[in-house]
N, C-alpha and C positions, 0 to 999 in steps of 0.2 A: 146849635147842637152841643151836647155835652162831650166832655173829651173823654172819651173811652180810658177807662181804668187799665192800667199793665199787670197781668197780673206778675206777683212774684215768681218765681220757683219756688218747689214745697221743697222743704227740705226734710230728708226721710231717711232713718236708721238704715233701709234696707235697700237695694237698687233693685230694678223692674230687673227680674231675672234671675237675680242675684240672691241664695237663700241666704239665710242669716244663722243657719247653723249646717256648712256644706259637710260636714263629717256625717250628720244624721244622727237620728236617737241609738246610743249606745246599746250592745247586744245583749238581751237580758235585762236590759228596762222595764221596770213591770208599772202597772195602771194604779195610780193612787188610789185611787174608788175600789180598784182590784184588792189593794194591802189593807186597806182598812175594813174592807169583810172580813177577808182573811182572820185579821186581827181578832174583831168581832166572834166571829166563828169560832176561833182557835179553844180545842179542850171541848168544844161541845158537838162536834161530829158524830161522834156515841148515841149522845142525848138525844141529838134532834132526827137520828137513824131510826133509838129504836120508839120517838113517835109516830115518824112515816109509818112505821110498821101496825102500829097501837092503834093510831085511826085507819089505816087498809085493814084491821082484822075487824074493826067495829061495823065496817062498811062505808068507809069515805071512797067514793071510786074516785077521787083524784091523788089519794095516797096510795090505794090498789094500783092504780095505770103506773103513777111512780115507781112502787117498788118492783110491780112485774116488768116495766121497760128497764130495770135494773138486771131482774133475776134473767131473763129471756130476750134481749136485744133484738130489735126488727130484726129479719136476715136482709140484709143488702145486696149477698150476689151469693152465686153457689159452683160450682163445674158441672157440667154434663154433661151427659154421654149419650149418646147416639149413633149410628153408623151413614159415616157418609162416603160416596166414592170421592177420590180424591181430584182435584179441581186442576188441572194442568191447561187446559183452554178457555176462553170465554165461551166456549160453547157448552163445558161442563158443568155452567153455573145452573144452570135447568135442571140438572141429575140434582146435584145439592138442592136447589131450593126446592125440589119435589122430598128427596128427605127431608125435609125441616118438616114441612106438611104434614107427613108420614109420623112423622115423630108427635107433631102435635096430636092428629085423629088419634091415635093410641092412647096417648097422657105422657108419653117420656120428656116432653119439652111443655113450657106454656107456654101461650103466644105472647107473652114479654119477650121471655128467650129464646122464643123462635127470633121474634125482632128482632134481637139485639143481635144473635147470629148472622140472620138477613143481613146486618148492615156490615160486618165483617166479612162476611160472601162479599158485598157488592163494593167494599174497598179495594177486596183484593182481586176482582176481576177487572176494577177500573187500572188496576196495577196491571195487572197483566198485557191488556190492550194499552196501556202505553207504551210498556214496554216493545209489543209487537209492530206498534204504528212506528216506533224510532228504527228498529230492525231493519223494517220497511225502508224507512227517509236512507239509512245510512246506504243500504244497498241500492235507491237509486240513484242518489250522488256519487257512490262508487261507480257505478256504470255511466255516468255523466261525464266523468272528467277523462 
């Protein structure tokens, strides 16, 4: 049989575990790829705006979608308003979530925002009944001891 080779130890800048730069990238570091558009760019932000605009008015609809997701930003969220009775038991979550309903059949809510509603109804009645199940515990280990 042949005698099994030992291996070395590797020897290595860094230890398992052990970063090699434990302060971390400095605050306001910015991306070389990042500086050198930048660079690039720098002085024609004008220029290259008012072509977006030049081909959206010629009819390029990918400079149209451009400039109008510029002029008009998706909406992301909104407030609304609705009337709901106020939610003090887990049993009044039924009154609410029949307004949310209500609200929808009308149009005052869409059913996104009903959802999204729904799911802050149903945090804050899972709050509620914890709160009530501890209530619960504490007053019968009071009565226990």
């Amino acid at each position: 049989m042949a005698a099994a080779k030992k291996k070395r130890p590797r020897s290595t800048r860094f230890k398992p575990g052990q970063s090699g730069n434990p302060a971390g990238k400095a605050k306001g570091t910015r991306n070389r790829a990042t500086l050198a558009l930048e660079a690039l760019l720098d002085g024609q932000a004008e220029a290259l705006t008012q072509k977006a605009i030049d081909l959206a008015l010629m009819g390029d609809m990918a400079a149209l979608r451009l400039c109008m997701d510029r002029i008009i930003p998706a909406r992301k969220d909104r407030p609304v308003s609705f009337e709901m009775a106020p939610i003090k038991s887990a049993k009044d979550a039924r009154t609410a979530a029949a307004s949310l309903l209500v609200a929808v059949a009308i149009g005052n809510l869409t059913p996104s925002e009903a959802g999204e509603i729904g799911k802050l109804i149903d945090g804050y009645v899972k709050s509620i009944e914890v709160t009530e199940v501890l209530a619960r515990l504490d007053k019968l280990e009071g009565k226990g001891s």
